[in-house]
C-alpha positions in Angstrom: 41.8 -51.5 -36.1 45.4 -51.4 -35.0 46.8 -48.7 -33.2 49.3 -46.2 -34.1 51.4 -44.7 -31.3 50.7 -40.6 -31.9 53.6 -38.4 -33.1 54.9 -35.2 -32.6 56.5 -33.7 -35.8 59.9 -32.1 -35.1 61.4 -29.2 -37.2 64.5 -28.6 -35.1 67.6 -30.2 -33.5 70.3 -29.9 -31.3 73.4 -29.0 -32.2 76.1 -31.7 -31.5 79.2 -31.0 -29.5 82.8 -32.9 -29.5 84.4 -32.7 -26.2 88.3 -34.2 -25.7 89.8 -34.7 -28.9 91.8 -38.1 -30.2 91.0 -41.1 -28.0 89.5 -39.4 -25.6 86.6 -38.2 -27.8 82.8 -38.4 -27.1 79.9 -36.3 -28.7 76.6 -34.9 -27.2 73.3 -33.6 -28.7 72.4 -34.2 -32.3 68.9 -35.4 -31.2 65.7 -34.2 -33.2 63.1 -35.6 -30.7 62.4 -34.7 -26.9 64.4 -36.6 -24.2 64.1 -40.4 -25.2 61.5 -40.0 -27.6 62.7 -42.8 -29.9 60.0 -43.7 -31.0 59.6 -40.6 -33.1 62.9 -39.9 -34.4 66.7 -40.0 -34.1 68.4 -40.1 -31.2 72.6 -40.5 -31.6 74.4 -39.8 -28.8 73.3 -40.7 -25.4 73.5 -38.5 -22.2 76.7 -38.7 -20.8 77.8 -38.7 -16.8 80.8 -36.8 -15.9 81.7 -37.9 -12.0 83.3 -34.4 -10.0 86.8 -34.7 -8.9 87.9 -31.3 -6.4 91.5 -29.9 -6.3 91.3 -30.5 -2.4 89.7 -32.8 -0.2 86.1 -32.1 0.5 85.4 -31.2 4.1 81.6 -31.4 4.4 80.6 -34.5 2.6 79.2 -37.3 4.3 81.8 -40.1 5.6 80.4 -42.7 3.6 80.5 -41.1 0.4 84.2 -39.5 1.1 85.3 -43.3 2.2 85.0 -43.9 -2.2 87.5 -41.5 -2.6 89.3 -41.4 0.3 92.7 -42.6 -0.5 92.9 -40.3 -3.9 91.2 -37.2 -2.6 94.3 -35.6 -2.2 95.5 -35.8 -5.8 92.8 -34.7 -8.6 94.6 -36.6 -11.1 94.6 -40.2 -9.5 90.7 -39.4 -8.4 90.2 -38.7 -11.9 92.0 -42.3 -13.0 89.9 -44.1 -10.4 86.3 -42.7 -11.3 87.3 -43.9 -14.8 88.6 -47.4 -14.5 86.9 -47.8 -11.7 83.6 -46.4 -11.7 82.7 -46.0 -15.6 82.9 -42.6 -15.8 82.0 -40.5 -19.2 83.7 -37.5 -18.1 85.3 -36.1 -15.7 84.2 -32.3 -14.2 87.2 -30.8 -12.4 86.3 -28.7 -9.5 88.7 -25.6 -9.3 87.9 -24.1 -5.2 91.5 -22.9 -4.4 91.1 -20.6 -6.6 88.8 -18.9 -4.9 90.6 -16.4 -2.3 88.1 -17.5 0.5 89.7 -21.2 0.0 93.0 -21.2 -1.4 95.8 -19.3 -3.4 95.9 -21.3 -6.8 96.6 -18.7 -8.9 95.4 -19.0 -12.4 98.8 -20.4 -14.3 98.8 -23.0 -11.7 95.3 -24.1 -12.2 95.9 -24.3 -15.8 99.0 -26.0 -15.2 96.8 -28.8 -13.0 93.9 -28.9 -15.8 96.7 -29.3 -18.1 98.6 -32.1 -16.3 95.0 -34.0 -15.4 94.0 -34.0 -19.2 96.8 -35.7 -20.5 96.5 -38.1 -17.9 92.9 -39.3 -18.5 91.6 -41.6 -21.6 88.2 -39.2 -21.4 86.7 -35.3 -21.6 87.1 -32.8 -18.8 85.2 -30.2 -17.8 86.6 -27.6 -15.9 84.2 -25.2 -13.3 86.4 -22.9 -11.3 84.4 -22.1 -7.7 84.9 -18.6 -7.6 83.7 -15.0 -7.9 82.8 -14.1 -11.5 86.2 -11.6 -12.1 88.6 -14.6 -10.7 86.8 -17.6 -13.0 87.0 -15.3 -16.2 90.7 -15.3 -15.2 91.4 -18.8 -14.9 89.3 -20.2 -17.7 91.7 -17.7 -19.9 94.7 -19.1 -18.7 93.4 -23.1 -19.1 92.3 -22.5 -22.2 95.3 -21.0 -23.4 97.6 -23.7 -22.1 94.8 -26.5 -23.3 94.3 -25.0 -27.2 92.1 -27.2 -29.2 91.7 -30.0 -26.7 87.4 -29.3 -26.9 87.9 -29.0 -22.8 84.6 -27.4 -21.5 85.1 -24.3 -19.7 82.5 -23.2 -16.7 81.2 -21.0 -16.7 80.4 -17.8 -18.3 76.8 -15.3 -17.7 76.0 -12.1 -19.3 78.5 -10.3 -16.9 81.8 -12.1 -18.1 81.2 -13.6 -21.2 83.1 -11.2 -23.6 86.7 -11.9 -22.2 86.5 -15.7 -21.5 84.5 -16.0 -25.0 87.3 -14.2 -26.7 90.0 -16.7 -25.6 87.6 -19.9 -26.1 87.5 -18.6 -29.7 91.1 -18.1 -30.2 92.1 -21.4 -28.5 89.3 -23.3 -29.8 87.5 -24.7 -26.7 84.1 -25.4 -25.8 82.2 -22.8 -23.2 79.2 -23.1 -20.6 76.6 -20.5 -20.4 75.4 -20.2 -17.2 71.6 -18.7 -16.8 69.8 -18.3 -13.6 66.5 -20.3 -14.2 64.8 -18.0 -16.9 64.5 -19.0 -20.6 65.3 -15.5 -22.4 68.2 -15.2 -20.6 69.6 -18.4 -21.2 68.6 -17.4 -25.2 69.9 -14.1 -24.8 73.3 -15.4 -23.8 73.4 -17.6 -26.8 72.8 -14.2 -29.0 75.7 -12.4 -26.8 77.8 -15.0 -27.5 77.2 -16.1 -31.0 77.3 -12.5 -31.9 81.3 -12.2 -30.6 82.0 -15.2 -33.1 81.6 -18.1 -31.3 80.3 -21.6 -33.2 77.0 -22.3 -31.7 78.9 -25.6 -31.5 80.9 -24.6 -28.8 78.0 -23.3 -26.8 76.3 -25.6 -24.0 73.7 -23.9 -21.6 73.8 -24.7 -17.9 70.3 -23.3 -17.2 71.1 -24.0 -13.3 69.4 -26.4 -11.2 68.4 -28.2 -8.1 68.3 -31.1 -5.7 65.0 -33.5 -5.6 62.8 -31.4 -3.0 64.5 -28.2 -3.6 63.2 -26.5 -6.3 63.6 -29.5 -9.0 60.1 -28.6 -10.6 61.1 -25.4 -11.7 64.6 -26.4 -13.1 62.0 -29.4 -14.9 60.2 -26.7 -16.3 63.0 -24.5 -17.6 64.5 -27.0 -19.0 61.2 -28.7 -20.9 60.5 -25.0 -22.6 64.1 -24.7 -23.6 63.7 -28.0 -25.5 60.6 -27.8 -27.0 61.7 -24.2 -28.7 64.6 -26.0 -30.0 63.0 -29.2 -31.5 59.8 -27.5 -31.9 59.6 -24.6 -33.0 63.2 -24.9 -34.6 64.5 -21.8 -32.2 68.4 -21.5 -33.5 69.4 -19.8 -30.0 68.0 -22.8 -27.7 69.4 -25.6 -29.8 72.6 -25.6 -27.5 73.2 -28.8 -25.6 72.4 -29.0 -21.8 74.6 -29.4 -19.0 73.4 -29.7 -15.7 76.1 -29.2 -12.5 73.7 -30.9 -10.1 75.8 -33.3 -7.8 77.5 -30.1 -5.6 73.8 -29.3 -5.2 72.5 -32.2 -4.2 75.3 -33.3 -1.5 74.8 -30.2 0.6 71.1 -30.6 0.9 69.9 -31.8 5.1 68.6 -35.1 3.5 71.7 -36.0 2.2 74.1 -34.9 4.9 72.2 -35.7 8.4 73.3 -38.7 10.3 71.1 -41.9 11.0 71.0 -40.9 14.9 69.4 -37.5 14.1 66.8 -38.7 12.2 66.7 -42.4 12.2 63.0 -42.3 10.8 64.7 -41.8 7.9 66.4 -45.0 7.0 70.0 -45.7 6.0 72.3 -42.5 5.2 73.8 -43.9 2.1 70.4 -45.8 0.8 68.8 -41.8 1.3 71.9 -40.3 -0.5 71.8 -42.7 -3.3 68.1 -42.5 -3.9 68.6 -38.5 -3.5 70.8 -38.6 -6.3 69.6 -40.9 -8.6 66.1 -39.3 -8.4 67.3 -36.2 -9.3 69.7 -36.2 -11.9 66.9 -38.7 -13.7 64.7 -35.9 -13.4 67.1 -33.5 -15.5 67.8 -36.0 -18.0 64.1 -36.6 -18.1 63.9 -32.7 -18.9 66.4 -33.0 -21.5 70.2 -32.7 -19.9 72.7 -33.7 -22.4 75.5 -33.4 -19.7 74.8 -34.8 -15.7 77.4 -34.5 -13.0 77.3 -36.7 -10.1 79.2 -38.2 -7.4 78.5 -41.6 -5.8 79.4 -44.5 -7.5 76.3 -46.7 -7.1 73.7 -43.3 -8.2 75.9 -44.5 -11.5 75.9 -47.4 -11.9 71.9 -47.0 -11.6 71.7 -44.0 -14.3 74.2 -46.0 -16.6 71.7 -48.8 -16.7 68.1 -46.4 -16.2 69.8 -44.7 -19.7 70.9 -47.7 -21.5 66.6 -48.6 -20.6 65.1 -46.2 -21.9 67.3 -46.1 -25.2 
């Protein structure tokens, strides 16, 4: 008797997404099976890594994960360049801090001014998250998206607080928009409704359903994630079909394992070994649980997702 592998039978799918637009072009979702499932149905696009580049030099990463960037962490447009040509990055995920009033005083023109000036200088999609109270990001996504119109850039974020002003101009501009839940499945699906409701595609939706570094809460975000899939593929649920982004690589670079020296804790083994492994582990963990979208940050966590991906599909 020969044996034949068991198979689920799928009655949904995700929805795809184009991000950039030209050369610069890629596509996520589109799958009608769980997360490298195969073996029992399509699969087209494969997760994609966008590397974060800040609009200032980070003060509280590690030295030997800074020492990558060190010479173009002053200028967001040449770190985006290198993490490209140099580092094989999908994407690139801008990180917008001097906006925030704590930080900086970007104001919003000039931060769409930089998004503007970055895009056009890169061969691949940007994401855009501005670091910010909720008032000031519904600003400043307005004013990139209208000086980006139909370049399919991916604005972060929106929740059920701010979505109605920053979903008005990602309509009218024609951009792509993240939908930021905390953890919880009916909210995630209710900000879908909210939003598809105002007139936005479902295309143009991707969910960031929040998560977490390895040790800090990971299983939950696993979870989350898992029953958002399987009520898209599933049970064909229209308002969890959105691709998944997750914005993991600022959380996992702040955590104690990743940031304490050698001397402190020298049971611990080499800093940058502990960092890699940190990162690797968990951002394979959300693709595991179905992340169209990772963001990371060290160049050998992706070089080892790049070829863990290519693997498995």
């Amino acid at each position: 008797m020969t044996f034949q592998v068991p198979k689920d039978a799928y009655s949904g799918k995700i929805n795809t997404m184009t991000l950039g637009k030209d050369k610069t072009t890629a596509i996520i979702g589109g799958e009608e099976v769980l997360p490298f499932y195969s073996f029992e149905g399509k699969i087209d696009n494969k997760p994609i890594i966008a590397m974060d580049v800040y609009d200032r030099k980070p003060e509280n990463w590690p030295e030997f994960l800074l020492s990558y960037f060190d010479d173009v962490a002053d200028d967001p447009v040449k770190w985006a360049r290198k993490c490209i040509s140099e580092f094989g990055a999908d994407a690139i995920c801008l990180h917008l801090t001097k906006v925030n009033p704590d930080i900086g005083t970007m104001t919003p023109e000039q931060a769409a001014q930089l998004t503007k000036s970055l895009r056009e200088s890169i061969d691949k999609p940007l994401i855009v998250y501005a670091d910010a109270p909720l008032e000031i990001v519904a600003e400043v996504m307005k004013k990139i998206s209208e000086k980006n119109v139909e370049s399919n850039i991916l604005l972060g974020w929106v929740e059920d607080d701010n979505y109605k002003t920053l979903a008005a101009s990602t309509i009218g501009y024609k951009n792509n928009l993240i939908a930021l839940s905390p953890l919880d499945v009916n909210m995630a699906k209710q900000l879908n409704i909210l939003l598809t409701q105002l007139g936005l595609p479902a295309g143009r939706i991707i969910m960031d359903p929040s998560s977490s570094g390895l040790g800090y809460g990971i299983e939950y975000c696993f979870s989350a994630m898992e029953r958002l899939k399987i009520a898209a593929l599933l049970q064909d649920d229209k308002m969890t079909q959105m691709p998944i982004i997750n914005n993991i690589a600022t959380e996992i670079w702040k955590v104690k394992e990743v940031k304490e020296s050698e001397e402190n804790y020298p049971e611990w083994g080499n800093a940058e070994e502990r960092g890699i492994n940190w990162e690797t582990i968990s951002v394979m963990c959300m693709l595991l649980s179905g992340s169209n979208i990772v963001t990371m940050i060290h160049p050998k966590s992706v070089k080892v997702i790049k070829e863990l991906i290519s693997e498995l599909l």
